[in-house]
N, C-alpha and C positions, 0 to 999 in steps of 0.2 A: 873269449867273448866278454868277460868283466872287463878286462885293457879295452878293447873297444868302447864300452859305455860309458867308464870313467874317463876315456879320451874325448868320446863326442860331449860328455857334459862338461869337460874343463875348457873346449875352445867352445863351446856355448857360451856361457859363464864371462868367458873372456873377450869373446863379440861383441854381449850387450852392454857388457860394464865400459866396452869402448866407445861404441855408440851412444849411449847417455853421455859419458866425458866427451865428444866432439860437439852435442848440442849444444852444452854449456860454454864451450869456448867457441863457437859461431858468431860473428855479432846478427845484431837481430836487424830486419829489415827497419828502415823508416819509412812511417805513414805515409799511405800517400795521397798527398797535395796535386789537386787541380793545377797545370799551366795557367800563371794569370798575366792579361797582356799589360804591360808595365806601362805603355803612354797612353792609356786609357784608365780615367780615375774613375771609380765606383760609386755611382752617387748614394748618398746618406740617406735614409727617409726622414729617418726621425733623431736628429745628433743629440746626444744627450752630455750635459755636462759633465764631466767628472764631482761624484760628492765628495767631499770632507767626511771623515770616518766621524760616525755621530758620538756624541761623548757619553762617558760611563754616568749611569740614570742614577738619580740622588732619590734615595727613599727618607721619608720625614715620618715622626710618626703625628700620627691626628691628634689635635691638641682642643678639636670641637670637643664641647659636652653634651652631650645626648640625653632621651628619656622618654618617656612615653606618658599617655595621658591616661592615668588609672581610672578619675571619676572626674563629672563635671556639674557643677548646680547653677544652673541657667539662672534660678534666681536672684543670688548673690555674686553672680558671675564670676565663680572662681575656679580652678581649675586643683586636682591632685596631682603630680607629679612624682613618678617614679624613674630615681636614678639607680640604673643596676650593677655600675662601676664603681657606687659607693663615693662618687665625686660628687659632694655638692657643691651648689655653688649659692653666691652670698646674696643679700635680700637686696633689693634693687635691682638686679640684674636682669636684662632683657631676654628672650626668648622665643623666636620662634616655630608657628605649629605648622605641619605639613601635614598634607591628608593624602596621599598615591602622588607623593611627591612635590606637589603644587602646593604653595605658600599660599595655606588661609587665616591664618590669625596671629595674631602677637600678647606674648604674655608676661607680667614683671612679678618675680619671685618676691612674696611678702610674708612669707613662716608663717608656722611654726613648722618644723621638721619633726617625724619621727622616721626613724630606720633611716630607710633611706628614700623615705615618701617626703615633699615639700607642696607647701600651698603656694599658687598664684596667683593674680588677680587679672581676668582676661581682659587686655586694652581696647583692642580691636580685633575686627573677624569672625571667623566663626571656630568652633570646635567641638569633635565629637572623640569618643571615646577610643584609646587606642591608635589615635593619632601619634604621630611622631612630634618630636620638640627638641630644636637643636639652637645651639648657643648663632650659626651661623647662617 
């Protein structure tokens, strides 16, 4: 009875170890393709050109100065300016103010600086507190 078992489990064994080895050396079918009739062209809807591989994206870094509008005295029309990158920039220089993005005033840096707070003197427009103020 044991010859018997260890006989049926050796040609078991030996069947399926054959059969996986035959599937692997099968070739495998190819997909299969529609018949297409060869003198009838398919028309195009919509041909589109082939593009050009776009090119590798150049990053710069921003070279604006920024700041924001700390305080403002409507009556001697000047404005406080806080720079938080610790970039100042020099007296003369133009700037201006954005309010939700939209350009409303313009302002020319006239000192004195502390920290990295500068005064301005507002040209034109308007401005309110916490506005933006960019070199651009």
């Amino acid at each position: 009875m044991k010859q018997l078992v260890g006989f049926t489990l050796l040609l078991s064994t030996l069947l399926l170890s054959g059969c996986a080895w035959l599937n692997t050396m099968l070739p495998t079918a190819p997909a299969h393709n529609p018949p297409t009739n060869a003198s009838a062209p398919t028309p195009v809807a919509n041909p589109t050109p082939p593009t050009a591989p776009s090119p590798a994206a150049i990053i710069t870094p921003d070279a604006a100065v920024s700041a924001k509008v700390i305080d403002y005295n409507s009556t001697g029309q000047f404005v406080v300016l806080n720079f938080p990158n610790a970039v100042l920039p020099m007296n003369s220089q133009v700037f201006f103010i954005y309010h939700d993005g939209l350009k409303t005033g313009e302002v020319k840096i006239t000192g004195p600086e502390r920290d990295d707070n500068v005064v301005a003197d507002l040209v034109n427009g308007t401005v309110e507190i916490g506005d933006a103020v960019r070199s651009q």
